[in-house]
KEKEDREN-96175 format. One record per residue (C-alpha): residue number from 0; residue in three letters; chain; x, y, z negated. Coordinates in steps of 0.02 Angstrom, whole numbers, plus 32768, in hexadecimal, padded with zeros to 4 digits. Example, Ala and Ser with C-alpha at 12.3 -4.5 7.8 and 13.67 -1.06 7.14 Angstrom:
+-----+---------+--------+------+------+------+
: num : residuo : cadena :   xx :   yy :   zz :
+-----+---------+--------+------+------+------+
:   0 :     Ala :      A : 8267 : 7F1F : 7E7A :
:   1 :     Ser :      A : 82AC : 7FCB : 7E9B :
+-----+---------+--------+------+------+------+
end
This chain:
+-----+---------+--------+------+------+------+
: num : residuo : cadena :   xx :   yy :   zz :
+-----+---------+--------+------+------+------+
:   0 :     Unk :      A : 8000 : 8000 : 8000 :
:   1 :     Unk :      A : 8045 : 80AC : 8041 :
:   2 :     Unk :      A : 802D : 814E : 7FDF :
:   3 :     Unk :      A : 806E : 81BF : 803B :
:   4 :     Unk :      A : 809F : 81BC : 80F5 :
:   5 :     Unk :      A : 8120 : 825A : 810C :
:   6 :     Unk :      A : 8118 : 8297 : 81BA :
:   7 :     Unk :      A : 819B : 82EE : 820E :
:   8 :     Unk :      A : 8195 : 8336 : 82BC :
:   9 :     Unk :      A : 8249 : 834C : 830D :
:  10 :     Unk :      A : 8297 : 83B6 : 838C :
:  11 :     Unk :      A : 8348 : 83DD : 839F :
:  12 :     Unk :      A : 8373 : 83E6 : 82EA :
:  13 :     Unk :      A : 83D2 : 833E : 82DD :
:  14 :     Unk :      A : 8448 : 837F : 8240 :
:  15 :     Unk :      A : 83C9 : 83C4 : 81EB :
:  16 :     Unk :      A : 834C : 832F : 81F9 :
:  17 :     Unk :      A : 83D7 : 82B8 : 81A6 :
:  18 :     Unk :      A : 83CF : 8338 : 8125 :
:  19 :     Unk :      A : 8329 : 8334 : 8113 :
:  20 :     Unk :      A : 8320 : 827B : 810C :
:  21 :     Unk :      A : 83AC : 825E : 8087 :
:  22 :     Unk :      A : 834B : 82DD : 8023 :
:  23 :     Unk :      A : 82B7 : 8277 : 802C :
:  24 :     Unk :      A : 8301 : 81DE : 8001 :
:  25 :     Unk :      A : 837B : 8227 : 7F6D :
:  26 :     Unk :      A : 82D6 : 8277 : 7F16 :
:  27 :     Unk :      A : 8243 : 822C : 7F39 :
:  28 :     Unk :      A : 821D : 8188 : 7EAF :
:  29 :     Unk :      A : 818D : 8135 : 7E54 :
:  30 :     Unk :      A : 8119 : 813B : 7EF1 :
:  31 :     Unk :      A : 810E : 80C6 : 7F8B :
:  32 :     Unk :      A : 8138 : 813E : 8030 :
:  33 :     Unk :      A : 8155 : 8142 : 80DF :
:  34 :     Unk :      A : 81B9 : 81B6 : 8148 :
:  35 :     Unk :      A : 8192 : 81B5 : 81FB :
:  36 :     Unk :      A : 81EF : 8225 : 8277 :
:  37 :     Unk :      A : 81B1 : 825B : 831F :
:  38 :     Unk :      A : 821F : 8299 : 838F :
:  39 :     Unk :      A : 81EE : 831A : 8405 :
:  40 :     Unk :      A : 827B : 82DA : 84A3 :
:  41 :     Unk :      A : 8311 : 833C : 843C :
:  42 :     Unk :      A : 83A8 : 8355 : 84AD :
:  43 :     Unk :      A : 840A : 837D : 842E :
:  44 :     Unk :      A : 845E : 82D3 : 840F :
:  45 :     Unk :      A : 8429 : 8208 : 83EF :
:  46 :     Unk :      A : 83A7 : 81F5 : 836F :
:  47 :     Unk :      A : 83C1 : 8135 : 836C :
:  48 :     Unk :      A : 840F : 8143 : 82CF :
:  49 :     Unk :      A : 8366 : 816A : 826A :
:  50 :     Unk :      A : 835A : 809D : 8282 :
:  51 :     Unk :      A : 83DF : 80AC : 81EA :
:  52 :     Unk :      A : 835F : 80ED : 8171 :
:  53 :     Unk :      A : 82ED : 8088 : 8108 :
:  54 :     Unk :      A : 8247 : 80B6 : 8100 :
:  55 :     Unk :      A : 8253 : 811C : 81B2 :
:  56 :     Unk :      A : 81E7 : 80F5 : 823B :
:  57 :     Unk :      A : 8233 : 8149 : 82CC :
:  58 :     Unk :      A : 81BC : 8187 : 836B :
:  59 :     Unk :      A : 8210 : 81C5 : 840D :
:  60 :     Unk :      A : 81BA : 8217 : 8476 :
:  61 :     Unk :      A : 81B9 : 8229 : 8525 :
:  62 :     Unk :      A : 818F : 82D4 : 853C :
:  63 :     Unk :      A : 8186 : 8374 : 84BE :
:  64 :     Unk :      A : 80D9 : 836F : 8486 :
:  65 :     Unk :      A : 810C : 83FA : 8416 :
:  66 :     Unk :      A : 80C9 : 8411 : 8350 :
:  67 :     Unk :      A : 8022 : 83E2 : 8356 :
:  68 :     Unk :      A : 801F : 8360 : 83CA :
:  69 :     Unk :      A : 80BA : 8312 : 8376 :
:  70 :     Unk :      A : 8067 : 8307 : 82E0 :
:  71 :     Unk :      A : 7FC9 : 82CB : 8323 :
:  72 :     Unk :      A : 8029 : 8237 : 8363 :
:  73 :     Unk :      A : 8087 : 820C : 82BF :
:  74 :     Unk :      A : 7FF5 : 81E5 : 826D :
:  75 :     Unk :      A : 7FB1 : 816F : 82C5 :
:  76 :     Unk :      A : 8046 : 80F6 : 82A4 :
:  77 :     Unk :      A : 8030 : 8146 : 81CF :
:  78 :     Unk :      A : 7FEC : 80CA : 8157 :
:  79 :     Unk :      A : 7FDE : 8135 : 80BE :
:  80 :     Unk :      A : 7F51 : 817A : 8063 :
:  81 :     Unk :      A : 7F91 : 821B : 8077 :
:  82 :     Unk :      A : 7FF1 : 828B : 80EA :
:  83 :     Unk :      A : 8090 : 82F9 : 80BF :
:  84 :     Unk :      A : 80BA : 8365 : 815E :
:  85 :     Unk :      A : 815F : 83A4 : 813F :
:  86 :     Unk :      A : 81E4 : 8404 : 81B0 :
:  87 :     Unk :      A : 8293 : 83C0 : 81D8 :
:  88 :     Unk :      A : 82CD : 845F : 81AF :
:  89 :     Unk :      A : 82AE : 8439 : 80EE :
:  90 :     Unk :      A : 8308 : 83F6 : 805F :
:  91 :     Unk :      A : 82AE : 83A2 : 7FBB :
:  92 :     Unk :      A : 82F7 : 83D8 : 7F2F :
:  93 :     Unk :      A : 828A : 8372 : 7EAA :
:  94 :     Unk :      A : 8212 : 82D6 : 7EA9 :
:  95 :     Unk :      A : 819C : 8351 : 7F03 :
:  96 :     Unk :      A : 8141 : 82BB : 7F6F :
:  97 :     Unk :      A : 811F : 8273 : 7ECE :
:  98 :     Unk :      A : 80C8 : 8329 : 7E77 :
:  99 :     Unk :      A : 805E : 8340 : 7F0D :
: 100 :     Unk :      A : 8014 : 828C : 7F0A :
: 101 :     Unk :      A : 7FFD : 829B : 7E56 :
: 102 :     Unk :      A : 7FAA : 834F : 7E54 :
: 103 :     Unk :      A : 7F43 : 8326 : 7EE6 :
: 104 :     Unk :      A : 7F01 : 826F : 7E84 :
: 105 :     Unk :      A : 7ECF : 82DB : 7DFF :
: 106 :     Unk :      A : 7E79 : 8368 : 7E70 :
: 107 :     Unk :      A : 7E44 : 8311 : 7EFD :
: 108 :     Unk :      A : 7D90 : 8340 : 7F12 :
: 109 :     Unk :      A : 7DA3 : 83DE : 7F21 :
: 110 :     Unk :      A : 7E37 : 83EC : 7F98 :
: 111 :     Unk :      A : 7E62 : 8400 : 8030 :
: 112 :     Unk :      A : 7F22 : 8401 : 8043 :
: 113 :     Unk :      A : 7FA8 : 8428 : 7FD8 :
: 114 :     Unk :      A : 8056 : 8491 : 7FF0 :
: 115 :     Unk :      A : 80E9 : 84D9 : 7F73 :
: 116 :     Unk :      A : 8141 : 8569 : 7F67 :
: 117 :     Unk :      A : 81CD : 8560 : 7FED :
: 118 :     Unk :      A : 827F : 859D : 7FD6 :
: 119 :     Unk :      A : 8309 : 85DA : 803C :
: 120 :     Unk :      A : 83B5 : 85A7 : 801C :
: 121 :     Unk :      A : 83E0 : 860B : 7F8C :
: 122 :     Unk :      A : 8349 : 85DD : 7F37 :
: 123 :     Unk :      A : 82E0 : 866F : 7F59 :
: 124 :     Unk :      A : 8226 : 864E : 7F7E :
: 125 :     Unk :      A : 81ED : 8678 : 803D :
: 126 :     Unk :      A : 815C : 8669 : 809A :
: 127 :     Unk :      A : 80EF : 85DB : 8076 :
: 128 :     Unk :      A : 8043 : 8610 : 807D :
: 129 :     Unk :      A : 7FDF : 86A5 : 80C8 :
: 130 :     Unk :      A : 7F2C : 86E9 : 80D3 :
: 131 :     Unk :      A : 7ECC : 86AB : 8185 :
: 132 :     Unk :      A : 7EE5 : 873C : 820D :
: 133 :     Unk :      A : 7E7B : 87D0 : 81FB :
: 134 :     Unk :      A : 7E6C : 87DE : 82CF :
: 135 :     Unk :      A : 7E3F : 88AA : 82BE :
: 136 :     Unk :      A : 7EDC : 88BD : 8254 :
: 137 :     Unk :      A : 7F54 : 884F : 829F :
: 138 :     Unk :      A : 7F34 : 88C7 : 835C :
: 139 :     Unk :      A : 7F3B : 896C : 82F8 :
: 140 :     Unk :      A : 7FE4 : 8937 : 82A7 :
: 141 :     Unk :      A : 803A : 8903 : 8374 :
: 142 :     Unk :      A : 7FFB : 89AA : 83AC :
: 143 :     Unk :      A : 803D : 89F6 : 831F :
: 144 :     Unk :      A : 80DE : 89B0 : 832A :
: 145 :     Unk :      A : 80DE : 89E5 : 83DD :
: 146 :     Unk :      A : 80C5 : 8A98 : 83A8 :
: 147 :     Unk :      A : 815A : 8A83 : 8338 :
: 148 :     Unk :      A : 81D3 : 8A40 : 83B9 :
: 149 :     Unk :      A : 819F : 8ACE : 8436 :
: 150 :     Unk :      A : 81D3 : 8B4C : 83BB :
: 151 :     Unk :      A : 8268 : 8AE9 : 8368 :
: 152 :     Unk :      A : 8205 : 8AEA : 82C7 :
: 153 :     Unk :      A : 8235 : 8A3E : 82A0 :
: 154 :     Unk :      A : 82E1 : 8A66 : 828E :
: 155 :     Unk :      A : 82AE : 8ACB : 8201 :
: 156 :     Unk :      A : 8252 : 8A35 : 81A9 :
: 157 :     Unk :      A : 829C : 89EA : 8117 :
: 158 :     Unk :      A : 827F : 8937 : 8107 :
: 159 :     Unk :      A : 8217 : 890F : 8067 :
: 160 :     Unk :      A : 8209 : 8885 : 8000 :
: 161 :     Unk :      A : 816A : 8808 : 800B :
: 162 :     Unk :      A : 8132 : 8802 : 7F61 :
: 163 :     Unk :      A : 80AA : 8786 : 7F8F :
: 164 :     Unk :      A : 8132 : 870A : 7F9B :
: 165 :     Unk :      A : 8167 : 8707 : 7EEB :
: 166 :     Unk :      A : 8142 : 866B : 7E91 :
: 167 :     Unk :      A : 80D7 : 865C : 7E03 :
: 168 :     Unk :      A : 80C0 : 85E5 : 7D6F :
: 169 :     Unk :      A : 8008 : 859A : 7DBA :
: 170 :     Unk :      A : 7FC2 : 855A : 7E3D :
: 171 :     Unk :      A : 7F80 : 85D8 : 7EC5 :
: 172 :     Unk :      A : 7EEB : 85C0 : 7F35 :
: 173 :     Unk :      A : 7F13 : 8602 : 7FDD :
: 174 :     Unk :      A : 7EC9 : 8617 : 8095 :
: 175 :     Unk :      A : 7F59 : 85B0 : 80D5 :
: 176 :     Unk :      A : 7FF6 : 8555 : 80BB :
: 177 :     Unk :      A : 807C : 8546 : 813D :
: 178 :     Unk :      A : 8093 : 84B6 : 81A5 :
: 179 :     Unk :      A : 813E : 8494 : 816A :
: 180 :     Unk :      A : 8100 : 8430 : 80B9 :
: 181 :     Unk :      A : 804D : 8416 : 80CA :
: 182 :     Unk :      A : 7FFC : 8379 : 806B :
: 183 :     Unk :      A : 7F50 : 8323 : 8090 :
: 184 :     Unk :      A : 7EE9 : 82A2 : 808D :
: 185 :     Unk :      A : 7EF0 : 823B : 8128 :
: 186 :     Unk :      A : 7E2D : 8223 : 8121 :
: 187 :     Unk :      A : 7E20 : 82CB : 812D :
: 188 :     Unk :      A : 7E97 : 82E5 : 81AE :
: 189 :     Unk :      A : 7E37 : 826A : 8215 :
: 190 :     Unk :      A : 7D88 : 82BD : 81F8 :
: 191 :     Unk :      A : 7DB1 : 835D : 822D :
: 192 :     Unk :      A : 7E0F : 8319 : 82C9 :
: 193 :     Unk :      A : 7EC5 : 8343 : 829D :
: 194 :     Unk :      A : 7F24 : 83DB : 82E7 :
: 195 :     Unk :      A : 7ECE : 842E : 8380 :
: 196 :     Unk :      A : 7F43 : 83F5 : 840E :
: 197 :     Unk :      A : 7F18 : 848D : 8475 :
: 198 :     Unk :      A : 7F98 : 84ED : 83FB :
: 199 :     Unk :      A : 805B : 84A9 : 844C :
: 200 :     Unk :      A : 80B7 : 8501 : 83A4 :
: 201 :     Unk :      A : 807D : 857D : 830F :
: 202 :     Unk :      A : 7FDB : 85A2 : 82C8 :
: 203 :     Unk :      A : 7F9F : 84F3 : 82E5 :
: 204 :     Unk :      A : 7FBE : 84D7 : 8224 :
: 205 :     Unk :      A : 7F50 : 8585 : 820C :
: 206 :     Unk :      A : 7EC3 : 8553 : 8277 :
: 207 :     Unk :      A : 7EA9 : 848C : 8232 :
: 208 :     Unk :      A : 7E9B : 84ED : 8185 :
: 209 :     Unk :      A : 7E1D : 856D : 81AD :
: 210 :     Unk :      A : 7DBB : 84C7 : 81DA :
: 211 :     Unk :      A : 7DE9 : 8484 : 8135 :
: 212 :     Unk :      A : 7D9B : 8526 : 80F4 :
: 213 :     Unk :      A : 7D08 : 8521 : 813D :
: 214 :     Unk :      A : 7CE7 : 845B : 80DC :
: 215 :     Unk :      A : 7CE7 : 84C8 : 8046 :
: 216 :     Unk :      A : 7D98 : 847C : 800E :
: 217 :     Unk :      A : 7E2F : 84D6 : 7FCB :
: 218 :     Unk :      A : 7ECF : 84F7 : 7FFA :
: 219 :     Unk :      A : 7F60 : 8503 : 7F6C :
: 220 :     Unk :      A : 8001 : 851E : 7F46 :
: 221 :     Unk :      A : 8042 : 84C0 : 7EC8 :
: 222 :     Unk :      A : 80F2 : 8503 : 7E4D :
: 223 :     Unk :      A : 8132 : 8446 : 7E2E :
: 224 :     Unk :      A : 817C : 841B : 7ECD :
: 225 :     Unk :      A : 821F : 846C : 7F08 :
: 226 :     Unk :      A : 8232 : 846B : 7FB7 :
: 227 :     Unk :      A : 82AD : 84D5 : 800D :
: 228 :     Unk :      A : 829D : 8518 : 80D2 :
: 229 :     Unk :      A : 831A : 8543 : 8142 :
: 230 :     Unk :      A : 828D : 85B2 : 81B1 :
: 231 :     Unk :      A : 82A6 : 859B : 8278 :
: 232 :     Unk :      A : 8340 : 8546 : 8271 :
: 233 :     Unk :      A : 82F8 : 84DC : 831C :
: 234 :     Unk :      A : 82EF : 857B : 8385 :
: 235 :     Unk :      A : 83A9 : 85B3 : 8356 :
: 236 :     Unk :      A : 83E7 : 858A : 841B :
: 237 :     Unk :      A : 8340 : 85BF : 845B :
: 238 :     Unk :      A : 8335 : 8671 : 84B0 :
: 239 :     Unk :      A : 82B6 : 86D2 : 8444 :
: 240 :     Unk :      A : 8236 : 8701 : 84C6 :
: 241 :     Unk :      A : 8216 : 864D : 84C5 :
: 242 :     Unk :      A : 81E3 : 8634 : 840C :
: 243 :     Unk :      A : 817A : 86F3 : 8439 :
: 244 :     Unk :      A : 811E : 869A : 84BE :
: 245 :     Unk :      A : 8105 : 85EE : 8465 :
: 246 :     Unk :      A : 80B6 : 867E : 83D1 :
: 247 :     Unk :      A : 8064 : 86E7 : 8439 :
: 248 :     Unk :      A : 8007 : 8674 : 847E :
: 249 :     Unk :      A : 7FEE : 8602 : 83E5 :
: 250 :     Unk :      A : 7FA2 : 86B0 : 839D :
: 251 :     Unk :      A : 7F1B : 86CF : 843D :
: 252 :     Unk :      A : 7EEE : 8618 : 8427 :
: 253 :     Unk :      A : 7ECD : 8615 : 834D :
: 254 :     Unk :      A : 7E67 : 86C1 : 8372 :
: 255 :     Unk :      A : 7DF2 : 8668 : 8408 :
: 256 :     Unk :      A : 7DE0 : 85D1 : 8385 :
: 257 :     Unk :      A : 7D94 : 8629 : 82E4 :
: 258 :     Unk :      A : 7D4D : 86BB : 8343 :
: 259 :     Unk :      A : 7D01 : 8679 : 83E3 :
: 260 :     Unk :      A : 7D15 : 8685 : 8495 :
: 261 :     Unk :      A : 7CE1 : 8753 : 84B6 :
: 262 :     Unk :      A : 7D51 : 878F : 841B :
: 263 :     Unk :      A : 7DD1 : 873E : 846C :
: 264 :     Unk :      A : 7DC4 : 8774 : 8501 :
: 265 :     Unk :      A : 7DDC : 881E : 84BF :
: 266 :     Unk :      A : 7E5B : 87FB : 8451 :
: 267 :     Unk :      A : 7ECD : 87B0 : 84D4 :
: 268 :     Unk :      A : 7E99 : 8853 : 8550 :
: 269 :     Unk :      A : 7EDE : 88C8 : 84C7 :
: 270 :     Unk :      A : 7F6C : 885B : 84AD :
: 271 :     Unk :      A : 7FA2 : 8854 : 8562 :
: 272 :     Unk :      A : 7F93 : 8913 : 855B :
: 273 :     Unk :      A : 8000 : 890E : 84D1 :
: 274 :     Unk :      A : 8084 : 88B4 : 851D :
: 275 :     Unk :      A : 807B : 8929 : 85B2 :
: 276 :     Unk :      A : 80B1 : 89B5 : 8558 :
: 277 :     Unk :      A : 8139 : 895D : 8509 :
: 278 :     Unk :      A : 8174 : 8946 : 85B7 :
: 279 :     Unk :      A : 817C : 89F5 : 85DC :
: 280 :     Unk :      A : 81C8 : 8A1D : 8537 :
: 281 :     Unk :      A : 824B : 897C : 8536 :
: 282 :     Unk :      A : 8271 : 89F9 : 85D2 :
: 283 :     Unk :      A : 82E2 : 8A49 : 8575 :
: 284 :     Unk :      A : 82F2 : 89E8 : 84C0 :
: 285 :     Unk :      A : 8330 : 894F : 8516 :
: 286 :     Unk :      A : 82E4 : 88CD : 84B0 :
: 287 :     Unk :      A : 82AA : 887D : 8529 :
: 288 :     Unk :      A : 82C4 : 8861 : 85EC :
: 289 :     Unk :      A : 8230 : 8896 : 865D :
: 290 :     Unk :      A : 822F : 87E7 : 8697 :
: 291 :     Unk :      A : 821E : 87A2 : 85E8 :
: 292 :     Unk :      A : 81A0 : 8804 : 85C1 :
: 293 :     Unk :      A : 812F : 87C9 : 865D :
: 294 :     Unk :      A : 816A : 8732 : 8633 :
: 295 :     Unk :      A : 8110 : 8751 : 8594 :
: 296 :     Unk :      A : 807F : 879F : 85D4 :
: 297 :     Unk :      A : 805B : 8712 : 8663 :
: 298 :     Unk :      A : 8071 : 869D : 85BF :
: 299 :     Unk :      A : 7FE9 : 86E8 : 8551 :
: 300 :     Unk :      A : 7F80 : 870D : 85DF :
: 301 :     Unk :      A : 7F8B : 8649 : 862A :
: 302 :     Unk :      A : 7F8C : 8604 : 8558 :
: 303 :     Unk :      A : 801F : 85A9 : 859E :
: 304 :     Unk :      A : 80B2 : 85A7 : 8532 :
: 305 :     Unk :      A : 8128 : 8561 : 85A2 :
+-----+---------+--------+------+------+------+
end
């Protein structure tokens, strides 16, 4: 009898999934677990050596289905009661497996999923959770920031802290927990149909938990487990416009989702307008290349990523 199948969707990070692993298998104890790795066709290097590891059940892929999809797949080869998404990008500091299983037997009727308090690598709590998109706020702020880079404003800005990230001594209920250590219940994975596979990479995670919210089931973070994130280490040889397209058009996606087909509509005709006068700005800021930027704009406006 499995507990707990931990899922891990791979691409390009082949150092940092062994650390991953090793973390796993150093820290996790008095629970029966399975790891299961899905490989999203890494070039990176030969991944035959997850074969090496007990409790791994390795999955190469064919193609790159990208986050969703990859995860989708994992679980139908899981066998556990429940589900622990988790990045390779992450290191367990603690029996953490082991304090989500137990918090969530003790809670369960009235959960949804469960997620911790993530940590950087000095120890200092970053982003882990976050309130669902407010669609009317999130277009003010690009235009805003627009305004700013026209008029060299935001080389004025000083970079402040996010308080909201500080951790706490109890459990917080929250919109949303981030995809990279996100526990569940694989029933309840399976009744509300898993991760939208229209989504190829962010805001899949955002969108299965609205759905979650809408069963009238919570969404915590937890202070037990001790989980630490090394954030985007997969895009490091990536050019950026490519993770701004994959979230650009992630973002157009979520908003059509939860706010329905004409809202979106409109929200991805102000957002191409946006990007338009980025162009003409980047014109002389140089962020970006006119052809990146239609390369972005063809992106959002086709919802294809890549």
């Amino acid at each position: 009898m499995i507990d707990v199948s931990i899922i891990i969707v791979n691409y390009n990070t082949k150092e940092l999934l062994k650390n991953c692993i090793e973390s796993i298998l150093e820290k996790t104890s008095d629970i029966n677990y399975e790891v299961i790795v899905f490989d999203n066709l890494s070039t990176d290097d030969n991944y035959s050596f997850l074969k090496d590891y007990p409790n791994v059940k390795p999955i190469l892929s064919k193609e790159n289905l990208g986050f969703g999809r990859g995860n989708n797949k994992a679980v139908e080869s899981a066998t556990g009661k429940y589900l622990f998404f988790l990045n390779p990008d992450t290191i367990l500091h603690n029996n953490a497996v082991k304090k989500f299983f137990d918090y969530f037997e003790a809670n369960s009727q009235e959960l949804g999923a469960l997620g911790c308090y993530l940590s950087d690598e000095e120890g200092d709590v970053i982003h882990s959770f976050a309130e669902f998109k407010r669609v009317r706020k999130t277009m003010i702020g690009k235009y805003e920031k627009s305004i700013k880079r026209l008029l060299f404003l935001d080389v004025l800005r000083k970079k402040k802290q996010n308080k909201s990230y500080h951790k706490i001594d109890e459990t917080k209920e929250v919109d949303y927990i981030t995809g990279a250590d996100l526990f569940m219940t694989k029933s309840l994975f399976e009744k509300i149909g898993g991760f939208d596979e229209e989504f190829f990479m962010y805001y899949e995670e955002t969108e299965m938990q609205y759905r979650i919210s809408k069963l009238g089931l919570k969404r915590v973070v937890i202070n037990t487990p001790e989980i630490a994130h090394l954030e985007g280490q997969s895009f490091n040889n990536k050019p950026s416009n490519v993770r701004r397209k994959m979230y650009g058009v992630a973002e157009t996606i979520y908003v059509r989702k939860v706010s329905g087909s004409f809202n979106g509509l409109v929200y991805k005709g102000l957002y191409i307008m946006n990007i338009l006068i980025d162009t003409i700005i980047d014109l002389y800021r140089f962020r970006y290349t006119p052809k990146e930027n239609l390369d972005y704009l063809f992106a959002v406006l086709k919802e294809k990523p890549i």
